[in-house]
PyMOL Python script that loads the backbone (N, CA, C, O; Angstrom):
from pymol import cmd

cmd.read_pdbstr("""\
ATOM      1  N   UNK A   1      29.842-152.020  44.255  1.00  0.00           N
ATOM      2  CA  UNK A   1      29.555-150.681  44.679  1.00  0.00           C
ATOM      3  C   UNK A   1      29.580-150.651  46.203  1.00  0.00           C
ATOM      4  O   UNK A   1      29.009-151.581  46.772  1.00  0.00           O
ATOM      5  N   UNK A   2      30.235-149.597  47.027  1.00  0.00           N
ATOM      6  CA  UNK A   2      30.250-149.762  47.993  1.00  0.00           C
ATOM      7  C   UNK A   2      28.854-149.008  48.748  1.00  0.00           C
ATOM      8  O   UNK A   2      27.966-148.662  47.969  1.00  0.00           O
ATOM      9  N   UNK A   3      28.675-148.792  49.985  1.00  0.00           N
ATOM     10  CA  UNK A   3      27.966-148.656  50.762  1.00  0.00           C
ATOM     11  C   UNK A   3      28.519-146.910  50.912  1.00  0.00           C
ATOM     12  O   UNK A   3      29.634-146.400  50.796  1.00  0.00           O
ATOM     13  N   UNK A   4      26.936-146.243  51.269  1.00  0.00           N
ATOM     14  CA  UNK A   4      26.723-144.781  50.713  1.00  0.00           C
ATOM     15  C   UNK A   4      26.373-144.200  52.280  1.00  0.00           C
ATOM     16  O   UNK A   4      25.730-144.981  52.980  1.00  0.00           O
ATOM     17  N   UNK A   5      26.733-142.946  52.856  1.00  0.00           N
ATOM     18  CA  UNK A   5      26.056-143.107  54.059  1.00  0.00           C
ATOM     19  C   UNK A   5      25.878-141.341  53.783  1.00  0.00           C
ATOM     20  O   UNK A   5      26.723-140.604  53.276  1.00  0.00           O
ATOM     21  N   UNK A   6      24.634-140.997  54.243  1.00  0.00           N
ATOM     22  CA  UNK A   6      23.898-139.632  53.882  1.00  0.00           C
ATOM     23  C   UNK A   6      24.236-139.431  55.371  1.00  0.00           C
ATOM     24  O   UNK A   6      24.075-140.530  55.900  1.00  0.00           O
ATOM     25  N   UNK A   7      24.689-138.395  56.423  1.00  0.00           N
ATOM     26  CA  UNK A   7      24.607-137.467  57.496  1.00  0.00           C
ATOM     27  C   UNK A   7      23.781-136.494  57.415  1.00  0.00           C
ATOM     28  O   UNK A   7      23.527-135.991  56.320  1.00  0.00           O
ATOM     29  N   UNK A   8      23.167-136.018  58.660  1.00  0.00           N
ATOM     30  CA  UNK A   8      22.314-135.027  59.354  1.00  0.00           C
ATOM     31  C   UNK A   8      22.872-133.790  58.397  1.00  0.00           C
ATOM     32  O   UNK A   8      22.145-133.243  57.568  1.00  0.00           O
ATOM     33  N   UNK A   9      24.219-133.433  58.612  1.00  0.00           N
ATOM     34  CA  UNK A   9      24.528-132.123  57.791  1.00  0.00           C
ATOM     35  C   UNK A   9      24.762-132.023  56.324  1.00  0.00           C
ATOM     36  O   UNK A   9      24.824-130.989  55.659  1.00  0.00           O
ATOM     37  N   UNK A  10      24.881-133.246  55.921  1.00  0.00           N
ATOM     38  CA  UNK A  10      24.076-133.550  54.101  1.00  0.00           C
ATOM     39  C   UNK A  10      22.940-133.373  54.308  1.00  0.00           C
ATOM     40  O   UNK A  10      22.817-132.353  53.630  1.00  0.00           O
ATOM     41  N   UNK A  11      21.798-133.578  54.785  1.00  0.00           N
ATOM     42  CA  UNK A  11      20.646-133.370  54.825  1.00  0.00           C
ATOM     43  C   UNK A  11      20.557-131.301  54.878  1.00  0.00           C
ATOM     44  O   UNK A  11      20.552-130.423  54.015  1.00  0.00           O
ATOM     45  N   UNK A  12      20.511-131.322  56.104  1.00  0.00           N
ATOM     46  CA  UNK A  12      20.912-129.437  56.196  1.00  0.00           C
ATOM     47  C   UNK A  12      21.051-128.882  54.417  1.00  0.00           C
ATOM     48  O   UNK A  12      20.303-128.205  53.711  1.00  0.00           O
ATOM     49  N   UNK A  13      22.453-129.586  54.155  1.00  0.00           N
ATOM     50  CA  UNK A  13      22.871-128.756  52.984  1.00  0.00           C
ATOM     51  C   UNK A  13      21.885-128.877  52.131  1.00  0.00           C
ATOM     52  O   UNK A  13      21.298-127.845  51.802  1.00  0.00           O
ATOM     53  N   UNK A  14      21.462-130.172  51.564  1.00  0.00           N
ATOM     54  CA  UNK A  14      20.606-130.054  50.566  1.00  0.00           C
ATOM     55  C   UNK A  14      19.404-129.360  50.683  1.00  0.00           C
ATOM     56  O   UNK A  14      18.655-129.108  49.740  1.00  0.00           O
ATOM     57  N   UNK A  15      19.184-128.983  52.113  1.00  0.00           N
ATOM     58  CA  UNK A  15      17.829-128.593  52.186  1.00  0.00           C
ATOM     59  C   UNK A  15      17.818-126.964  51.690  1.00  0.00           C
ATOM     60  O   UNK A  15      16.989-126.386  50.987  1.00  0.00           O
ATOM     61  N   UNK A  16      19.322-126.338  52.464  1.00  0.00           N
ATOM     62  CA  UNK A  16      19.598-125.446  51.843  1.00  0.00           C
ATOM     63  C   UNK A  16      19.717-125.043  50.622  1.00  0.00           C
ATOM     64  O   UNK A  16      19.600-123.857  50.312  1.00  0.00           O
ATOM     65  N   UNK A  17      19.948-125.932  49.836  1.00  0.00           N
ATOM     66  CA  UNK A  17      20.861-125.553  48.053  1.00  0.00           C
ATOM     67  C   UNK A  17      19.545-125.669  47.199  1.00  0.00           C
ATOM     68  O   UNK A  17      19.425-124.988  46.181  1.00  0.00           O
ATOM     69  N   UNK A  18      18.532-126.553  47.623  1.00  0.00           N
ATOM     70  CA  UNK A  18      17.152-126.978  46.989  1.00  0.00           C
ATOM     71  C   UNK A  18      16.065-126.734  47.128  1.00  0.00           C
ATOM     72  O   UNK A  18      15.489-127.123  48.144  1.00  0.00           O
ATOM     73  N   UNK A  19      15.424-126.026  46.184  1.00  0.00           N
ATOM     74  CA  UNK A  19      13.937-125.678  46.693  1.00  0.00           C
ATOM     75  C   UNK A  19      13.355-126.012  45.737  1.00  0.00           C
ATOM     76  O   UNK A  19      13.786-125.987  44.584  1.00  0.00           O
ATOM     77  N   UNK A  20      12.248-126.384  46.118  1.00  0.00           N
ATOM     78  CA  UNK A  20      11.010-126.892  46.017  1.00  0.00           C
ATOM     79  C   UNK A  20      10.604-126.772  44.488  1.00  0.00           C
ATOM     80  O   UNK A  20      10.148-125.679  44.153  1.00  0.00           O
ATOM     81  N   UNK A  21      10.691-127.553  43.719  1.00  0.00           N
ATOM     82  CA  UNK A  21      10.198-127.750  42.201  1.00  0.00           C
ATOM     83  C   UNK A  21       8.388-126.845  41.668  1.00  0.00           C
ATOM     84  O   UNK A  21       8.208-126.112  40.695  1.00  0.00           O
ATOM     85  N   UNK A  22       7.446-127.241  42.631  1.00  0.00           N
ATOM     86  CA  UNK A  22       6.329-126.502  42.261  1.00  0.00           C
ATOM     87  C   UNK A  22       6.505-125.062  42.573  1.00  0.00           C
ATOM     88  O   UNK A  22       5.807-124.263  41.948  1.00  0.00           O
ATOM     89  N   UNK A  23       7.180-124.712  43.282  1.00  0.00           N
ATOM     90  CA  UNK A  23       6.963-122.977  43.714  1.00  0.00           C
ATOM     91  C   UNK A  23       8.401-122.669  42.831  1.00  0.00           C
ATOM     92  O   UNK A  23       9.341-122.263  43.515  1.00  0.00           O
ATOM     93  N   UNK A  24       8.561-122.778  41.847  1.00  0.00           N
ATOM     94  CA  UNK A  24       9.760-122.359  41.210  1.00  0.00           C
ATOM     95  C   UNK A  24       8.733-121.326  39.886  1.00  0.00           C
ATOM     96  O   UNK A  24       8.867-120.159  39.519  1.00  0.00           O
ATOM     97  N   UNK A  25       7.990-122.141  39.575  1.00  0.00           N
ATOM     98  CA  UNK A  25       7.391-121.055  38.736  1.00  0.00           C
ATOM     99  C   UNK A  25       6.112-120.320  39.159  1.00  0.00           C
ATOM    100  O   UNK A  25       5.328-119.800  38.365  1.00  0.00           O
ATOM    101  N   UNK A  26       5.960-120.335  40.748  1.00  0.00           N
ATOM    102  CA  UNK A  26       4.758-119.710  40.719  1.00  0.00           C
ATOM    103  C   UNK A  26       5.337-118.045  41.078  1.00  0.00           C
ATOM    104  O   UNK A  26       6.334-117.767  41.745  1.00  0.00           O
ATOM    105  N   UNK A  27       4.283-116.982  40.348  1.00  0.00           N
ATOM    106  CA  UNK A  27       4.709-115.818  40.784  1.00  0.00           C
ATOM    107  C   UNK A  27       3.528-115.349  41.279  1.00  0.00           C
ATOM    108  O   UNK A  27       2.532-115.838  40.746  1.00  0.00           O
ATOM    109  N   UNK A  28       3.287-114.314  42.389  1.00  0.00           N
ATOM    110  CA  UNK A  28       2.318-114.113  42.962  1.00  0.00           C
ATOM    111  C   UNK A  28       1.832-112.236  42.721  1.00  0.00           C
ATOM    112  O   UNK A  28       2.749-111.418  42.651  1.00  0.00           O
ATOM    113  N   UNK A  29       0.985-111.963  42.663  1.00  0.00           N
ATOM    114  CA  UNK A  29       1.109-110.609  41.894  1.00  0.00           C
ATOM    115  C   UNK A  29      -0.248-109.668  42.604  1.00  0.00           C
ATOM    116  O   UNK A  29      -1.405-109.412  42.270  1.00  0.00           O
ATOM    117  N   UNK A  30       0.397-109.437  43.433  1.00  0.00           N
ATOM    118  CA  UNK A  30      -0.750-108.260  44.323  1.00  0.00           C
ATOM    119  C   UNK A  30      -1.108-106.996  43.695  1.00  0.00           C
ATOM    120  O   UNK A  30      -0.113-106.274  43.633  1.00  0.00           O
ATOM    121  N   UNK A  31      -2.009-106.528  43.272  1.00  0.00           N
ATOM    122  CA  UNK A  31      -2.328-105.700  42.495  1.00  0.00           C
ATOM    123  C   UNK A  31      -2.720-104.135  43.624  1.00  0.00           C
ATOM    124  O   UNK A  31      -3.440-104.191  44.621  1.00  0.00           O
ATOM    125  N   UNK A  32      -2.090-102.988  43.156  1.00  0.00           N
ATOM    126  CA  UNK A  32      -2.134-101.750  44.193  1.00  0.00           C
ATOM    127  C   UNK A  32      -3.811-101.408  43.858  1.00  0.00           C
ATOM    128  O   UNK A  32      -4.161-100.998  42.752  1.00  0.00           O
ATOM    129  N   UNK A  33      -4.663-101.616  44.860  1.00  0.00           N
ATOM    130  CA  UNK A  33      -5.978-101.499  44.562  1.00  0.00           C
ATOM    131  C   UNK A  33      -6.168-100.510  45.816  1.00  0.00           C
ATOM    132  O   UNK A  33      -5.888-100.987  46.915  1.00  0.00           O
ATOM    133  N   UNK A  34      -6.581 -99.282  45.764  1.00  0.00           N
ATOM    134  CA  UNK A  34      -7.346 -98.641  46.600  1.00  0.00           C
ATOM    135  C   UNK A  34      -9.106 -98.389  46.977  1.00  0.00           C
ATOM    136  O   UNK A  34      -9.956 -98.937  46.274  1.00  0.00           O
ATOM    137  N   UNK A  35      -9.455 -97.588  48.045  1.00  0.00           N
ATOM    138  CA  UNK A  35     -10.597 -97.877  48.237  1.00  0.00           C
ATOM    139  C   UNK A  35     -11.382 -96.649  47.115  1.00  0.00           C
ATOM    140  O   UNK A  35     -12.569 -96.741  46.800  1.00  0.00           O
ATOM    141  N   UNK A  36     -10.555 -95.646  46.669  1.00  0.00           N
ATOM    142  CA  UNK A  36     -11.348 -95.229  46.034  1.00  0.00           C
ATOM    143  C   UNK A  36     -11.462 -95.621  44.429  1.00  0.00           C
ATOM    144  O   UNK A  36     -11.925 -94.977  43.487  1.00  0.00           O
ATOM    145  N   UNK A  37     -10.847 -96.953  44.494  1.00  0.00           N
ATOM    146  CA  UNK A  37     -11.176 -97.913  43.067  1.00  0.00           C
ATOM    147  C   UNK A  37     -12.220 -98.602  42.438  1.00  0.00           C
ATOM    148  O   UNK A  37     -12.615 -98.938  41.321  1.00  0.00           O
ATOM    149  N   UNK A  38     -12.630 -98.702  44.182  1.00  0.00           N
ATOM    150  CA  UNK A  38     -13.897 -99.725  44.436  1.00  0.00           C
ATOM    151  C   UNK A  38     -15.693 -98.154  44.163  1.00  0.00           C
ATOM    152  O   UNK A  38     -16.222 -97.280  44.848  1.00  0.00           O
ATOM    153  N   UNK A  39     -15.854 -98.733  42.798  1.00  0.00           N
ATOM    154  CA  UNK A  39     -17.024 -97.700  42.877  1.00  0.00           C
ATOM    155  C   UNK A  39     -18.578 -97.980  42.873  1.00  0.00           C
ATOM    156  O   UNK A  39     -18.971 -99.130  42.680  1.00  0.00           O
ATOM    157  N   UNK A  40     -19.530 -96.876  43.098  1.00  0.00           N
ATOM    158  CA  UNK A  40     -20.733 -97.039  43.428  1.00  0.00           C
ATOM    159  C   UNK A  40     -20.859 -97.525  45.129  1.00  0.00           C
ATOM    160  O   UNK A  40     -19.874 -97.817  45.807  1.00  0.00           O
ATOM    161  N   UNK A  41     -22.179 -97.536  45.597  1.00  0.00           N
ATOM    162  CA  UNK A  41     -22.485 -98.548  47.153  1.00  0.00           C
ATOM    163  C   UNK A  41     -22.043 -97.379  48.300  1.00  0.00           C
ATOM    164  O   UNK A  41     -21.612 -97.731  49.398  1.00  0.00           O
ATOM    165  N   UNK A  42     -22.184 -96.045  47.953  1.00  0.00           N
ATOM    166  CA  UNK A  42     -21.401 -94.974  48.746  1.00  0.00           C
ATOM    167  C   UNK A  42     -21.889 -94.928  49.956  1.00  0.00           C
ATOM    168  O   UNK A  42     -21.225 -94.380  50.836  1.00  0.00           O
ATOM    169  N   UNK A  43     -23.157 -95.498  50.245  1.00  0.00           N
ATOM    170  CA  UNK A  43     -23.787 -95.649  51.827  1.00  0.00           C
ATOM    171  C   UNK A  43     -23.415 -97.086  52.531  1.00  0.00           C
ATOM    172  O   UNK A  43     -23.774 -97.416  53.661  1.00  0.00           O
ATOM    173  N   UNK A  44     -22.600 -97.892  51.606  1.00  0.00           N
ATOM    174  CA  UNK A  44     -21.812 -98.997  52.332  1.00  0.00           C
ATOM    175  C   UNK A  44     -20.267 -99.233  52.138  1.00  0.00           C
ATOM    176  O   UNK A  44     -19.660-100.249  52.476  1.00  0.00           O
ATOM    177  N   UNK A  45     -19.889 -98.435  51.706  1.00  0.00           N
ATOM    178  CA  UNK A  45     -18.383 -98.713  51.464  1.00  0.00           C
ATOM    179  C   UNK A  45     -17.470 -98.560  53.095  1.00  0.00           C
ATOM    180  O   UNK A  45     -16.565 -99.339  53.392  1.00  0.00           O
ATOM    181  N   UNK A  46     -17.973 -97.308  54.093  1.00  0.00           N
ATOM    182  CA  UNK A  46     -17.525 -97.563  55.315  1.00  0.00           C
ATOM    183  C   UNK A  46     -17.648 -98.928  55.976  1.00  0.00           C
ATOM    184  O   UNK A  46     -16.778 -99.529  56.606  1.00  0.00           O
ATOM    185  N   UNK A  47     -18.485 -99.179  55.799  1.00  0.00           N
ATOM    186  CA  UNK A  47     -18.915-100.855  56.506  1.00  0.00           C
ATOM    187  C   UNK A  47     -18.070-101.613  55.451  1.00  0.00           C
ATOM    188  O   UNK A  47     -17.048-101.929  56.062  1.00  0.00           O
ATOM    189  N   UNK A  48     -18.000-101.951  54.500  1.00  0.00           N
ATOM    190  CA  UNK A  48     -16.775-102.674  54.348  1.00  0.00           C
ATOM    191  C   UNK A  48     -15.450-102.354  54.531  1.00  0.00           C
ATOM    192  O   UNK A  48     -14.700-103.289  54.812  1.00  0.00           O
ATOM    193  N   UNK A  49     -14.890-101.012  54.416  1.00  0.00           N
ATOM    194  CA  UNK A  49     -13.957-100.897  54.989  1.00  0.00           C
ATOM    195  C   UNK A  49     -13.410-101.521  56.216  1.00  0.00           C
ATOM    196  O   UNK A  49     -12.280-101.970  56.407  1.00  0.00           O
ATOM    197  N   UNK A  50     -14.836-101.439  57.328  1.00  0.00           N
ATOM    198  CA  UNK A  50     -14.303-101.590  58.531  1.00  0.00           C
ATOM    199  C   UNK A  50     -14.241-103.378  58.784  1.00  0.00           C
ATOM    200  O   UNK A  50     -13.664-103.995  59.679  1.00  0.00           O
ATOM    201  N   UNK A  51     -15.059-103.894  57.641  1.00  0.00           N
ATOM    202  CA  UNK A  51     -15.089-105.269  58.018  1.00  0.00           C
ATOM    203  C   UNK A  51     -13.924-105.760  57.408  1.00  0.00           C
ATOM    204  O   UNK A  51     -13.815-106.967  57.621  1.00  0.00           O
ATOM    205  N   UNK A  52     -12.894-105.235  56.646  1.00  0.00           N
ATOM    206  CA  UNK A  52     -12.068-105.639  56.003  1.00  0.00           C
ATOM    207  C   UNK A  52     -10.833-104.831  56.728  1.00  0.00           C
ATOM    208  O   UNK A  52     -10.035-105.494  57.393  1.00  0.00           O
ATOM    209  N   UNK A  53     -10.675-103.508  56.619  1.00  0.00           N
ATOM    210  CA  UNK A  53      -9.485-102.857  57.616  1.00  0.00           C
ATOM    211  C   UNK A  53      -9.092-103.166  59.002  1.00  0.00           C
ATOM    212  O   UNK A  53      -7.956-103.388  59.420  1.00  0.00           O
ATOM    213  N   UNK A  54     -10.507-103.142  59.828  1.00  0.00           N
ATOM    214  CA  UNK A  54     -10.215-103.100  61.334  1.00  0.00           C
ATOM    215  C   UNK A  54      -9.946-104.227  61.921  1.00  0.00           C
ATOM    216  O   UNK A  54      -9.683-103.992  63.101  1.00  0.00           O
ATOM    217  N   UNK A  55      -9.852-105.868  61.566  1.00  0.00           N
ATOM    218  CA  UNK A  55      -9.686-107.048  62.016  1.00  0.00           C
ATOM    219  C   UNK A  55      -7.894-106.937  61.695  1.00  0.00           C
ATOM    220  O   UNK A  55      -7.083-107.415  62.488  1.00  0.00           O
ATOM    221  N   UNK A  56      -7.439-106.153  60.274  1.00  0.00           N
ATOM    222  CA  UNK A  56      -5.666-106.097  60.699  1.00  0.00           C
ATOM    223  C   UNK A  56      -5.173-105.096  60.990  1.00  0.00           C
ATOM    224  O   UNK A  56      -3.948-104.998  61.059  1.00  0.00           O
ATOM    225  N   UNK A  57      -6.146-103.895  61.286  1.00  0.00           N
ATOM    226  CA  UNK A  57      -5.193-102.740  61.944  1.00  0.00           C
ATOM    227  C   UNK A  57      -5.538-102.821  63.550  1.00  0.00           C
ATOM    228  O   UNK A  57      -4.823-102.147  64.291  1.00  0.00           O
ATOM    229  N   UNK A  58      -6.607-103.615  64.136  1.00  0.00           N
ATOM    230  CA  UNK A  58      -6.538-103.001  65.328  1.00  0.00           C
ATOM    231  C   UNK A  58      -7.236-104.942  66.401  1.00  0.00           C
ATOM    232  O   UNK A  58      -8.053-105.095  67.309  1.00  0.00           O
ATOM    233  N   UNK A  59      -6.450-105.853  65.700  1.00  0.00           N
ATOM    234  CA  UNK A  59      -6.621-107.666  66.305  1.00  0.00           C
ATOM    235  C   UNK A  59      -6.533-107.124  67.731  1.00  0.00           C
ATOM    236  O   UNK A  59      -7.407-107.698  68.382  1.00  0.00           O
ATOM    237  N   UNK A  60      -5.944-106.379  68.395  1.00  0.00           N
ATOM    238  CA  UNK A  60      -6.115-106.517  70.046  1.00  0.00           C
ATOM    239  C   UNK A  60      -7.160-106.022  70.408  1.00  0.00           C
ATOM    240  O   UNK A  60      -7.224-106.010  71.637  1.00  0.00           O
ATOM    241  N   UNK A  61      -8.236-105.497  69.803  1.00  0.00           N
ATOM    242  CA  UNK A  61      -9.258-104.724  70.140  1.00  0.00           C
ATOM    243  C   UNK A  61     -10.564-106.196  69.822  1.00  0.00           C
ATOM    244  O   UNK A  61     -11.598-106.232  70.488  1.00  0.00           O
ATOM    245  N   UNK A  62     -10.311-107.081  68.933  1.00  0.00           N
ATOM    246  CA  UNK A  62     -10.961-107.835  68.758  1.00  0.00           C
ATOM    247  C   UNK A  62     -11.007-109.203  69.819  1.00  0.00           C
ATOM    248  O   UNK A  62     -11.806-110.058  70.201  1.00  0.00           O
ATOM    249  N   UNK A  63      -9.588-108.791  70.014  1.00  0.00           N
ATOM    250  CA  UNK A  63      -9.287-109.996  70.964  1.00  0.00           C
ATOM    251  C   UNK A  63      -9.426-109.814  72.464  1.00  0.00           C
ATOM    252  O   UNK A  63      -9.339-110.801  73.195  1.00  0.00           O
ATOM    253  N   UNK A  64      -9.588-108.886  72.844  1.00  0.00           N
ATOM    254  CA  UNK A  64     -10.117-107.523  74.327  1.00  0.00           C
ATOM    255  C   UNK A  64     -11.547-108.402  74.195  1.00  0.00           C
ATOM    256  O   UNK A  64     -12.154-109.008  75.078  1.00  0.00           O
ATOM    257  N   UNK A  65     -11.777-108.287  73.144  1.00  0.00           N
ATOM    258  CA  UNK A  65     -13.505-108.312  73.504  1.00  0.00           C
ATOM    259  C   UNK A  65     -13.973-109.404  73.084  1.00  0.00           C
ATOM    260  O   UNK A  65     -15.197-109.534  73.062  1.00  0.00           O
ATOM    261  N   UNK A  66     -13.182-110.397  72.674  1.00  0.00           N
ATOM    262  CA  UNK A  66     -13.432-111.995  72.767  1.00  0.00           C
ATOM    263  C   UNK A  66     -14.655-112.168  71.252  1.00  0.00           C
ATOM    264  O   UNK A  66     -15.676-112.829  71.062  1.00  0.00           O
ATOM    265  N   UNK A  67     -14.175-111.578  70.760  1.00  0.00           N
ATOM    266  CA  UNK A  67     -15.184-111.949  69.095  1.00  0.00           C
ATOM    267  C   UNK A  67     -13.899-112.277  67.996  1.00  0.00           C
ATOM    268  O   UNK A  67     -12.708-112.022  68.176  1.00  0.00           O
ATOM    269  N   UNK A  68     -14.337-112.725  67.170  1.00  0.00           N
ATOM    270  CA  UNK A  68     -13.957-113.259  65.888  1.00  0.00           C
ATOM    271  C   UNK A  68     -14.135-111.728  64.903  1.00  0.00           C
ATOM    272  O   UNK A  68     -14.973-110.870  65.178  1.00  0.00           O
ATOM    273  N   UNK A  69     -13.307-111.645  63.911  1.00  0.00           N
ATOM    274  CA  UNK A  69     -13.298-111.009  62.817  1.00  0.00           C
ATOM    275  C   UNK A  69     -14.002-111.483  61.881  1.00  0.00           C
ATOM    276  O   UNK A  69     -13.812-112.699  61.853  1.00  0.00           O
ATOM    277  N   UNK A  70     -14.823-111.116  60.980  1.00  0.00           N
ATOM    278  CA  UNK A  70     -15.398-111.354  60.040  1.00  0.00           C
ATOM    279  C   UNK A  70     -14.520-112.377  59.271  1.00  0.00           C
ATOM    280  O   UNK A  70     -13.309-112.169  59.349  1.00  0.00           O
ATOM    281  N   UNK A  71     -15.026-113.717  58.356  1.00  0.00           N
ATOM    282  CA  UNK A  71     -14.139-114.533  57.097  1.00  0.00           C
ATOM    283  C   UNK A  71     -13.790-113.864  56.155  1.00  0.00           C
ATOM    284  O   UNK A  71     -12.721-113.905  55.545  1.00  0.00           O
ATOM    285  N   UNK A  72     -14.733-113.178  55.985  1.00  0.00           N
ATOM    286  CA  UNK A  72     -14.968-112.202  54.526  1.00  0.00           C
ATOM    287  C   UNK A  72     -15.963-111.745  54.681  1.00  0.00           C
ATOM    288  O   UNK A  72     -16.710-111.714  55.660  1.00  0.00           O
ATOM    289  N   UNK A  73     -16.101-110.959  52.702  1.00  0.00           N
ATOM    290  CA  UNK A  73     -17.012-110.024  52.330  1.00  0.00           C
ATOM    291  C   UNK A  73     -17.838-110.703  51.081  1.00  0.00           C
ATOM    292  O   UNK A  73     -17.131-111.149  50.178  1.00  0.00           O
ATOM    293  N   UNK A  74     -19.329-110.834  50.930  1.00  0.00           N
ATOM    294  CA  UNK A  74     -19.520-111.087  49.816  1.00  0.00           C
ATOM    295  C   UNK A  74     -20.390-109.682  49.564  1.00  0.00           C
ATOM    296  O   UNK A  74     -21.103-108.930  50.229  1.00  0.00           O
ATOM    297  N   UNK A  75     -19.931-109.782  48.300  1.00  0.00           N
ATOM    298  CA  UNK A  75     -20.110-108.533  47.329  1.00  0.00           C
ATOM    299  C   UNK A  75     -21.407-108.578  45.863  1.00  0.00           C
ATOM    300  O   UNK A  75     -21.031-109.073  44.800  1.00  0.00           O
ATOM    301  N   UNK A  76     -22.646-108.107  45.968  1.00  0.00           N
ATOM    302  CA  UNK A  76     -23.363-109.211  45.052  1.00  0.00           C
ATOM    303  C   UNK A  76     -24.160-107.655  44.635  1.00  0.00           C
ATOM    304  O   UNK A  76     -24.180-106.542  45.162  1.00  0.00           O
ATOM    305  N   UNK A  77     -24.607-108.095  43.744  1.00  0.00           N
ATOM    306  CA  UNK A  77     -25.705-106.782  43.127  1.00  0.00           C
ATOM    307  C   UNK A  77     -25.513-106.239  41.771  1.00  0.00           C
ATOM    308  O   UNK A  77     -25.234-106.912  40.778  1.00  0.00           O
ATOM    309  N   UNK A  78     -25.733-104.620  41.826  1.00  0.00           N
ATOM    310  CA  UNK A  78     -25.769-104.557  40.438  1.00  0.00           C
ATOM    311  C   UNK A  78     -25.265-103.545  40.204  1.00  0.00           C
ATOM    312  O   UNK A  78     -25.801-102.533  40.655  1.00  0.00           O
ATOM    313  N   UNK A  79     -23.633-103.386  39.144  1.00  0.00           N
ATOM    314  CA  UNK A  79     -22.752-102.562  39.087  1.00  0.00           C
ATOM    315  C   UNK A  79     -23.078-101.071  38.571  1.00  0.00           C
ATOM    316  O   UNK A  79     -22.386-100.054  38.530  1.00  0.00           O
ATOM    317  N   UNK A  80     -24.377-101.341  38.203  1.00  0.00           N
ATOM    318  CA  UNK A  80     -24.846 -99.854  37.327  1.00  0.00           C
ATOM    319  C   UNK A  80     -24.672 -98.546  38.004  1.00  0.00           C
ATOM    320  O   UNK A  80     -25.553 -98.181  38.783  1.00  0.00           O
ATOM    321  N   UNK A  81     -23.710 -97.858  37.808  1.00  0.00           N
ATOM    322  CA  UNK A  81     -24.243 -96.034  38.396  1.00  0.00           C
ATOM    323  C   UNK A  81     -25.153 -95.513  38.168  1.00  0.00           C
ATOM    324  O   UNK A  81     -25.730 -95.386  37.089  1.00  0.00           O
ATOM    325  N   UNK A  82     -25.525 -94.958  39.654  1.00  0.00           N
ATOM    326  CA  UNK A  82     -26.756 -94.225  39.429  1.00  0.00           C
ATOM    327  C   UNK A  82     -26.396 -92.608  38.867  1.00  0.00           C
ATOM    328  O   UNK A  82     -27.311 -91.823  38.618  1.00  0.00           O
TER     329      UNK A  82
END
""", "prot")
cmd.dss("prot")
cmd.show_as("cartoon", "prot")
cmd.util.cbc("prot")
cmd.orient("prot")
């Protein structure tokens, strides 16, 4: 058997023609959720809005003023309508 020699632009190609075996079956599925989905908590739903809206509609305003955006939201209590 002779001697095999792989090049830089074999590499390229395959990288092109081949993807990635685990992300072949993953599908990712964002669900259209609005805010008026989210019910009950009507004297806090602005405050989460804003802790959740205003860090991606308005990052230069966060970054002006040298603070961090919130990680998240935890959400805890008790779903009952009043």
């Amino acid at each position: 058997m002779g001697t095999v020699t792989v090049t830089f632009q074999d590499l390229q190609w395959a990288m092109s023609e081949v993807k990635p075996g685990a992300m072949r079956q993953v599908a990712i599925d964002v669900p259209k959720v609005r805010w008026s989905d989210v019910g009950g908590m009507e004297q806090v739903k602005p405050k989460r809005k804003q802790a959740v809206e205003w860090p991606l509609r308005h990052p230069e305003a966060f970054t002006c003023m040298g603070i961090q955006p919130r990680k998240g939201v935890l959400l805890y209590g008790s779903q009952a309508a009043s």
